[in-house]
Structures are given as C-alpha cells and as structure tokens.
N, C-alpha and C positions, 0 to 999 in steps of 0.2 A: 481145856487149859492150854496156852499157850507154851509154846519149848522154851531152851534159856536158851541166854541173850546171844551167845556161841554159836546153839545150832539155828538161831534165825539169821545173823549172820551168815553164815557158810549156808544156807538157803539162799539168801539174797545173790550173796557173788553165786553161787549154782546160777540161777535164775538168770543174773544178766549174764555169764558166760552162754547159756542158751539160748540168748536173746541174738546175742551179737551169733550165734555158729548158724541160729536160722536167717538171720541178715545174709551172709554171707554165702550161705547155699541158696537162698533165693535170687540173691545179684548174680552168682554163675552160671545161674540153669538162666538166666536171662541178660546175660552178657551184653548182647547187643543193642535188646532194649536201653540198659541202664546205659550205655557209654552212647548212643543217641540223645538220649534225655540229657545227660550230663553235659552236652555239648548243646542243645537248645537251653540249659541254663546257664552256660557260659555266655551265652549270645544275652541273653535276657538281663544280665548283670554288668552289660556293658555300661561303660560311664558311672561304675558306682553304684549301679540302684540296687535295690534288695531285693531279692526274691524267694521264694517258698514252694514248696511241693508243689500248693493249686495251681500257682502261675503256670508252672513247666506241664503240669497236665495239661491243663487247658488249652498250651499252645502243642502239645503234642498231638492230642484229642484234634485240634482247627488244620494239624499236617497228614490228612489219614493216610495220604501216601506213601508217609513212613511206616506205617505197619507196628508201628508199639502199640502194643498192649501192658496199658497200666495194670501192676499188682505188687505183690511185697517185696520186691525187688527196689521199689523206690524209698523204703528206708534205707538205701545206702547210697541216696542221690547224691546229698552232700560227706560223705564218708570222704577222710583223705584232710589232706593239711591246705589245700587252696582257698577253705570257705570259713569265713569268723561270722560266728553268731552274733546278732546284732538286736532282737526281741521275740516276742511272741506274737501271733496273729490268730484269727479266729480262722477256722478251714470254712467255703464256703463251696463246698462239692457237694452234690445230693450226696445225700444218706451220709454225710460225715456228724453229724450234730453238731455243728460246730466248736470241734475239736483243737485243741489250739494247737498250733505248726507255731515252728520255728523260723525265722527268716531270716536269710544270710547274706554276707556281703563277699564278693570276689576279692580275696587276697595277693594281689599280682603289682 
C-alpha cells in the first residue's frame, strides 16, 4: 500500500535534498574537472548558441590534454544563476539511451 500524501511528500523533498547534497559532493571532490568544463561551456555558448552536457563532453573528451574525466560531477555543470534553460534534447553519448538533457543559454 502506498503512505499518505504527507509522508510521500516529505519523501520527495528527502529525495531531492539528497539529490542536490550528492550533486554537490561530487562537483568538490572534482572541482577542477567541473570549473574546466564550465569554462569550455562558456566558450561553446558564445554568440548565444545553446549548449548541453553532450556538447561540453564531447569537446572535452576531443581536449585530452586537459585531463577531465567525465562523471557525476557534471550534474552541476549548469548549477548557478548565469545559464537559462531554454529546451530539451535527446543525449547522443554511448550508453546514455537517449536520455533527454536540458539545453541552455548563457545569461550575460
């Protein structure tokens, strides 16, 4: 049987507050990764265009120089007040199933 409507509620907010505290423990223990990427999506958002997770993989993935290693750290690529959502996109990365990403536009 399912709980009442209260304690699924107060399930939910649980849930996402634990969603956002493993967001955020995975962006610090990769710090450098994220504030790298975040700056190749600044670049990629020049002139207005929209960009999404795969893009900034992709181009990170084509710079190995930099040394990123993609992982759950990049759910907090666009975290922060500089990026407005603007649609959804299908993810076209192996093994994502084409998962739909969000794509966003640089607010500046």
């Amino acid at each position: 049987m399912g709980g009442s409507i209260v304690s699924d509620q107060l399930s939910l907010t649980f849930e996402a507050r634990a969603a956002e505290r493993g967001k955020a423990l995975a962006a610090s223990a990769h710090n450098r990764d994220l504030q790298l990427a975040r700056s190749i999506a600044r670049e990629l958002a020049a002139d207005g265009r929209e960009v999404w997770a795969d893009l900034v993989r992709f181009e990170c993935e084509r710079r190995p120089e930099l040394g990123i290693v993609w992982g759950n750290w990049a759910g907090s690529l666009f975290a922060g007040g500089e990026w407005r959502f603007v649609r959804f996109t299908r993810s076209t990365a192996p093994g994502s199933h084409a998962n739909l990403l969000r794509t966003w536009r640089l607010e500046r």
